[in-house]
C-alpha positions in Angstrom: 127.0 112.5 108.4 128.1 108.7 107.8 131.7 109.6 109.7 130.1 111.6 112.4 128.0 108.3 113.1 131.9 106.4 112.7 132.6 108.6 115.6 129.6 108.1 117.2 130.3 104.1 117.0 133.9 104.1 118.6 132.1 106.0 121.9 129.6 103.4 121.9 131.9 100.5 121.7 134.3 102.0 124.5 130.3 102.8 126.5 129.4 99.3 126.2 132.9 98.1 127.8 132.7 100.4 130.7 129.0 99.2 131.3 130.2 95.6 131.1 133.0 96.7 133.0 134.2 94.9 136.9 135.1 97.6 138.7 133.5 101.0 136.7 135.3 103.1 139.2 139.0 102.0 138.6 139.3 102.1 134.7 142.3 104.1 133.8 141.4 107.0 131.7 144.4 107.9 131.0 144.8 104.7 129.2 141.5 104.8 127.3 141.6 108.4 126.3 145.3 107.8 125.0 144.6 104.6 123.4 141.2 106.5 121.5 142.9 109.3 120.7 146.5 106.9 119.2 143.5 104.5 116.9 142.7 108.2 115.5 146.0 109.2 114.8 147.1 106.4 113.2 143.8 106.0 111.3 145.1 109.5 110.3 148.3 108.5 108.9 146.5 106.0 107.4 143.9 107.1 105.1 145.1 111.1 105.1 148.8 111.2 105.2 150.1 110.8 101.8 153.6 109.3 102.7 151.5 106.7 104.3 149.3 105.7 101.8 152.7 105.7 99.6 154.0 103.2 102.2 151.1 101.2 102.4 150.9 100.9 98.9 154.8 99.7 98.3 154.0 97.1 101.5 150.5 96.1 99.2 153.1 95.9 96.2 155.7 93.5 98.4 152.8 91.2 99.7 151.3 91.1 96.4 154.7 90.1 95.3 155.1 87.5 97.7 151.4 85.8 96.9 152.4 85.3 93.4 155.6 82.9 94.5 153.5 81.8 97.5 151.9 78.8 95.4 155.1 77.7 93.1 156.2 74.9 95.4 152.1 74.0 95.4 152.6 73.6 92.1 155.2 71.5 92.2 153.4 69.2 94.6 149.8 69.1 93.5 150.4 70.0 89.9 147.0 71.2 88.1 145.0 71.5 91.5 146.6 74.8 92.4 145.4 76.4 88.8 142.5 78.8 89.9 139.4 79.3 87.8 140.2 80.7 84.1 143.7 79.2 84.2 145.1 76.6 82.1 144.1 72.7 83.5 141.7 74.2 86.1 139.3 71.9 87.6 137.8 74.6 89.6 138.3 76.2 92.9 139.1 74.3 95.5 140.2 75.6 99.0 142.5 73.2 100.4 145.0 73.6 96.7 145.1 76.9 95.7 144.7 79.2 99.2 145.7 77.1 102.3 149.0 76.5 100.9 149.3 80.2 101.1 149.6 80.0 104.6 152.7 77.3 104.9 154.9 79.8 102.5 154.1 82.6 104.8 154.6 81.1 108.2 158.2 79.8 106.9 158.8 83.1 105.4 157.7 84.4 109.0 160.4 82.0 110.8 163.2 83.3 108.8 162.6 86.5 109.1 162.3 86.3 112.9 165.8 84.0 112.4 168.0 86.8 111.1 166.7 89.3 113.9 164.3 91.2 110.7 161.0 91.4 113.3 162.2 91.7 116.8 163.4 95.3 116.3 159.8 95.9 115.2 158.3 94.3 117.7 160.7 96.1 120.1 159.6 99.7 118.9 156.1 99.2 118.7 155.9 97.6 122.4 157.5 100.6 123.8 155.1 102.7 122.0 152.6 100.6 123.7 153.8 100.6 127.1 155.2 104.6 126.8 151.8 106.0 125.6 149.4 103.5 127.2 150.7 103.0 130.6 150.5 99.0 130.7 153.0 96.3 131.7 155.7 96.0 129.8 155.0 92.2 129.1 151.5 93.1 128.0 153.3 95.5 125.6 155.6 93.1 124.5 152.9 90.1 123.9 150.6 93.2 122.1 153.4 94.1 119.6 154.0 90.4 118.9 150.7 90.3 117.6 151.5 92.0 114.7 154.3 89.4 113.7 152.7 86.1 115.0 148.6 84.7 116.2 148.2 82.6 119.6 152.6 82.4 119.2 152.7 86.4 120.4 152.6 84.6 124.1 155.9 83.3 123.7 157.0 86.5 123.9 156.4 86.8 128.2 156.2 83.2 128.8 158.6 83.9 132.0 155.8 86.2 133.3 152.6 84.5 132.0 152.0 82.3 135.7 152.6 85.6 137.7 150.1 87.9 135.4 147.0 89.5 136.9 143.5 88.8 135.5 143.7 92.3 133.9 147.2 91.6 131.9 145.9 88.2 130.9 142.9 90.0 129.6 144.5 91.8 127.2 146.8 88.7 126.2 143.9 87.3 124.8 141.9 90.0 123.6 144.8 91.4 121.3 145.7 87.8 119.6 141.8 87.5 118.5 141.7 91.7 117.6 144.3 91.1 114.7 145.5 88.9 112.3 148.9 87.2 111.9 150.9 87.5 108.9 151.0 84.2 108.3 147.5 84.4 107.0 147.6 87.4 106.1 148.0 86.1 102.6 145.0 84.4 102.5 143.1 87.5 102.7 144.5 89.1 100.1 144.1 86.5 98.0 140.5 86.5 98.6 140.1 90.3 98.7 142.8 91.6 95.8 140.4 91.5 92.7 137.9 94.1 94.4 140.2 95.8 97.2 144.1 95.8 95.1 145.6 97.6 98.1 143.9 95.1 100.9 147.2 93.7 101.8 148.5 97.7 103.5 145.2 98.1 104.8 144.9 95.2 106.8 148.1 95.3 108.1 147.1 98.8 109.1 144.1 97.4 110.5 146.0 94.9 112.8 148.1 98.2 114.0 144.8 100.2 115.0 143.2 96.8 116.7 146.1 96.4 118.9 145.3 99.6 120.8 141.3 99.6 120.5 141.7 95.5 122.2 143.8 97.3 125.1 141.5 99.9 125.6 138.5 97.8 125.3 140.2 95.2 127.6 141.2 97.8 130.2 137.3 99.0 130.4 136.4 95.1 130.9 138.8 94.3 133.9 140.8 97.4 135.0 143.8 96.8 136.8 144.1 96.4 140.5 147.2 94.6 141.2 150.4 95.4 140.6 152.0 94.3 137.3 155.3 92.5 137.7 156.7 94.2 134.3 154.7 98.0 135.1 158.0 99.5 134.7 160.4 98.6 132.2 159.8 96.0 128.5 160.9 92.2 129.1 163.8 91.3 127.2 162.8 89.4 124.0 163.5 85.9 124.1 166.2 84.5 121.9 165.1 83.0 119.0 166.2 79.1 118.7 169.2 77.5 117.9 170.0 76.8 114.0 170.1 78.2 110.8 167.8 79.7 108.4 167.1 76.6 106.7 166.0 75.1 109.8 164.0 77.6 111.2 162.4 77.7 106.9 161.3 73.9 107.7 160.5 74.9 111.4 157.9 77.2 110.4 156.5 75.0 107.3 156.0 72.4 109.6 153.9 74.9 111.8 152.3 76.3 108.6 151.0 72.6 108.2 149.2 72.9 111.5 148.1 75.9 110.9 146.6 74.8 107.5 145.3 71.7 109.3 143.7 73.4 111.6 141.8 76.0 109.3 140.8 73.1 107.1 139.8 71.2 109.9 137.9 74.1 111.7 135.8 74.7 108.5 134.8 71.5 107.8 133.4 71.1 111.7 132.1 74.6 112.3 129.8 74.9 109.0 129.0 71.7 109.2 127.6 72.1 113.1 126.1 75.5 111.4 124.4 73.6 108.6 122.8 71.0 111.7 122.1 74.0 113.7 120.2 75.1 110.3 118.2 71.7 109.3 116.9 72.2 113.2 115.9 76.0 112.4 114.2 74.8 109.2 112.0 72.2 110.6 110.9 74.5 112.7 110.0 77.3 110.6 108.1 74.8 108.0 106.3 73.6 111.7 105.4 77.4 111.9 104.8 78.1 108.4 107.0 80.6 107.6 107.9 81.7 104.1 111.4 82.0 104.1 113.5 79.7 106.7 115.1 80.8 109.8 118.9 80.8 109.8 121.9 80.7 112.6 123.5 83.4 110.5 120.4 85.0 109.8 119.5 85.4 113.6 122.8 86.7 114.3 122.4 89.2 111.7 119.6 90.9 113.1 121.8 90.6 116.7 124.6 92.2 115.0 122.3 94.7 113.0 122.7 97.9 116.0 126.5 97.7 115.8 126.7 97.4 111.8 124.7 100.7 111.9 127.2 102.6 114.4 130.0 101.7 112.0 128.2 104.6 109.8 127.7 102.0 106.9 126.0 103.4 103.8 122.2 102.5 105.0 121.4 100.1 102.3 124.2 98.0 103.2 123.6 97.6 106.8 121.5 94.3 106.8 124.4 93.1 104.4 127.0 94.2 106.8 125.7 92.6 110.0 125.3 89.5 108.4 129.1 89.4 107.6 129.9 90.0 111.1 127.3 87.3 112.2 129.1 85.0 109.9 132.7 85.9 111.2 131.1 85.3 114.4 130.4 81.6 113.9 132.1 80.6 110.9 135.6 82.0 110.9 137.2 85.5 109.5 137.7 83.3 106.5 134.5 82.8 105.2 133.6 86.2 106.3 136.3 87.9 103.8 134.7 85.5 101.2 131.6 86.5 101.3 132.5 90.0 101.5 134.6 89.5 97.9 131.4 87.9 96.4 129.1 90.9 97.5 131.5 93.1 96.9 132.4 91.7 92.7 128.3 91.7 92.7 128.4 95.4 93.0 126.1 94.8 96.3 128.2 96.8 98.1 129.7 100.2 98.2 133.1 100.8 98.1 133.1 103.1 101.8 131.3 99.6 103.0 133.8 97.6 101.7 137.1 99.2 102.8 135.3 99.6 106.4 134.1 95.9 106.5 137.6 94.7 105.6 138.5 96.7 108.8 136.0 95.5 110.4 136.7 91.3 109.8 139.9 91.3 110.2 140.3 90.0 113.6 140.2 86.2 114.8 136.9 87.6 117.3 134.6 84.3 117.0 133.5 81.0 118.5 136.5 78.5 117.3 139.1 81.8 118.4 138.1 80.3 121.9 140.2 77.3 122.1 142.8 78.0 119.8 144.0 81.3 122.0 142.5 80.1 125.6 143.8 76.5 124.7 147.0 78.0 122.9 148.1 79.7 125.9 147.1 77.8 128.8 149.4 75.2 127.2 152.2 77.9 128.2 151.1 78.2 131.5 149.5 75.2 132.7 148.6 76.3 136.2 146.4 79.6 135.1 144.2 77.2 133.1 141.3 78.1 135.0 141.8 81.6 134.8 142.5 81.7 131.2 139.0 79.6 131.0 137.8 82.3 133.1 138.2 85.0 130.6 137.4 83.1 127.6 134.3 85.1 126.9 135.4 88.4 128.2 138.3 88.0 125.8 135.6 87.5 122.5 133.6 89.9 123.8 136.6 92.2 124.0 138.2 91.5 120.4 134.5 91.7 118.5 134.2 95.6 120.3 137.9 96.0 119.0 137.5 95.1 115.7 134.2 97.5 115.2 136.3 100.1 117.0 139.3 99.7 114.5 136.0 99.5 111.4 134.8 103.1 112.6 137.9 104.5 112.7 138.2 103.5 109.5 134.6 104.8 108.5 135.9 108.4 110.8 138.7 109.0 107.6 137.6 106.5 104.8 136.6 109.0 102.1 135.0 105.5 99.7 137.7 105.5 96.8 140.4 103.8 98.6 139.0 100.3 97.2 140.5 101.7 93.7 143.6 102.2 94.6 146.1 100.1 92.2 149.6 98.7 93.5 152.1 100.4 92.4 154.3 99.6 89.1 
């Protein structure tokens, strides 16, 4: 019953998009039903296909490998801050010493590999996939694929064709940067999520590969295409990645790993402190009305989100829980989402089917602060589309939040609940 309402929940999403939709009559089917049906194949191969699970276990077992050398040169710099809780020296968990480092390891790992030529063939193959069995541009393909490499950096990819793109193709630009996650933080969630999901690392890379196509569809319901595409008929050639050597490209993207750590330290401290204002407000007021418990930004959101937690076919007790998550992720970042989702889900508060599908479900940069960094991001590309970029600021979050509960109920269509025990392999 639970994965006949999973089922139920990717139609809705794809409904709601259509109903939102600018011109009903000229969505492309062909691209929807095609981009449905390729989230349920590879949700498939995902959770039923036993050489995939092998494979996503042995990429689980290379991540994992990869976290626990993430934080030496931390070590090296900040000494006893980086020891976590229960290690020798510890002074406690702290945020900005023993996960945000994470991030600066993996986006110079990231540089390198993109320096000796590693990711462009996989970026090639899965943007003809893209562009073969969906029917878009070949630059949205291209800056789609990208996605699952790099974040706001996937528009690099078409730069050359960004001033010239229609509203449609700009559309799904967006919407596909805030649908997934990019590998350079994609160690930050496993670090959060290991001790009660030990194969999270495959599975959200898997989730990034099912988002891509359920942002496209979901974008292509939301502004169909009426021009013509300068790219409809052949890929872009991939841009030639910059002069210098691996070391310098290492330091390159360390540098870049700093602003990316900046900016997630900086967004946190802002955002939940504006949420904790927002809160004092909401708590004045319910003491003025004299209610028992307090009203909460998170709380309201919650009960807003409470209809689409159900139609992921969540265990019914866990619903409430659910929707709060993805009120949180909503407001407060992906980040603090995944958090809270490892502290419910070491409480036991959770089940494990309402795990695995939430960790589908939040991984996506789909909330407020998303905004500037991918409208901002990319209009820096492209100055003279600002406008239009601004344009489709909320059509683009409105887009990546029906992607990521698309991706979650596929996920909930084949998640069978014992995939959160699942061990790395030795």
């Amino acid at each position: 019953m639970l994965r006949l309402i999973s089922f139920i929940g990717i139609l809705a999403f794809a409904a709601i998009a259509w109903a939102l939709s600018e011109h009903r009559r000229q969505v492309p089917w062909r691209t929807v039903l095609v981009g449905l049906a390729l989230q349920l194949a590879l949700g498939a191969l995902v959770f039923l296909a036993p050489p995939t699970r092998i494979a996503l276990l042995w990429l689980n077992d290379g991540v994992a490998t990869l976290l626990g050398v993430s934080l030496e040169g931390a070590r090296f710099v900040f000494g006893p801050l980086v020891a976590g809780p229960g290690q020798p020296g510890s002074i406690g968990f702290v945020l900005a010493f023993q996960v945000l480092p994470i991030a600066i390891f993996f986006s110079a790992l990231t540089a390198a590999a993109y320096r000796l030529g590693l990711l462009q063939p996989v970026v090639r193959a899965f943007g003809w996939l893209f562009h073969r069995t969906l029917g878009i541009s070949g630059a949205e393909a291209m800056s789609s694929a990208a996605n699952l490499v790099v974040g706001v950096e996937s528009a690099l990819a078409i730069r050359p064709y960004l001033a010239r793109m229609t509203r449609s193709e700009l559309l799904v630009v967006l919407a596909t940067g805030m649908a997934t996650v990019a590998s350079t933080v994609l160690g930050l969630y496993m670090f959060t999520l290991q001790g009660v999901f030990p194969a999270i690392g495959g599975h959200l890379i898997s989730a990034t590969l099912i988002s891509i196509p359920a942002a496209i569809v979901v974008a292509k319901l939301l502004i169909p295409e009426t021009g013509v595409p300068e790219t409809a008929g052949a890929l872009p050639p991939q841009p030639s990645s910059d002069e210098g050597g691996v070391m310098a490209a290492v330091l390159a993207g360390a540098t870049e790993g700093v602003k990316l750590v900046v900016g997630i330290a900086a967004g946190l401290i802002a955002i939940l402190g504006l949420v904790a204002l927002v809160d004092v407000g909401f708590a004045a007021g319910s003491r003025w009305l004299g209610l028992a418990e307090p009203i909460t930004l998170t709380g309201l959101l919650g009960l807003a989100f409470t209809p689409f937690a159900a139609l992921l076919g969540l265990d019914r007790q866990d619903i409430a829980a659910a929707a709060r998550l993805l009120g949180v992720r909503a407001v407060q970042t992906e980040f603090v989402a995944f958090q809270q989702l490892a502290t419910l889900a070491g409480q036991g508060s959770l089940t494990p089917r309402t795990v695995v599908i939430m960790s589908y479900a939040l991984c996506g940069f789909a909330h407020l602060a998303s905004l500037a960094i991918f409208v901002g991001g990319t209009a820096a590309l492209v100055p003279e589309r600002r406008k239009d970029l601004a344009a489709l600021g909320a059509k683009a979050l409105l887009a990546a939040t029906l992607a990521t509960l698309m991706t979650a109920s596929v996920a909930g269509v084949f998640c069978r609940g014992d995939e959160t025990a699942f061990v790395a392999s030795n």
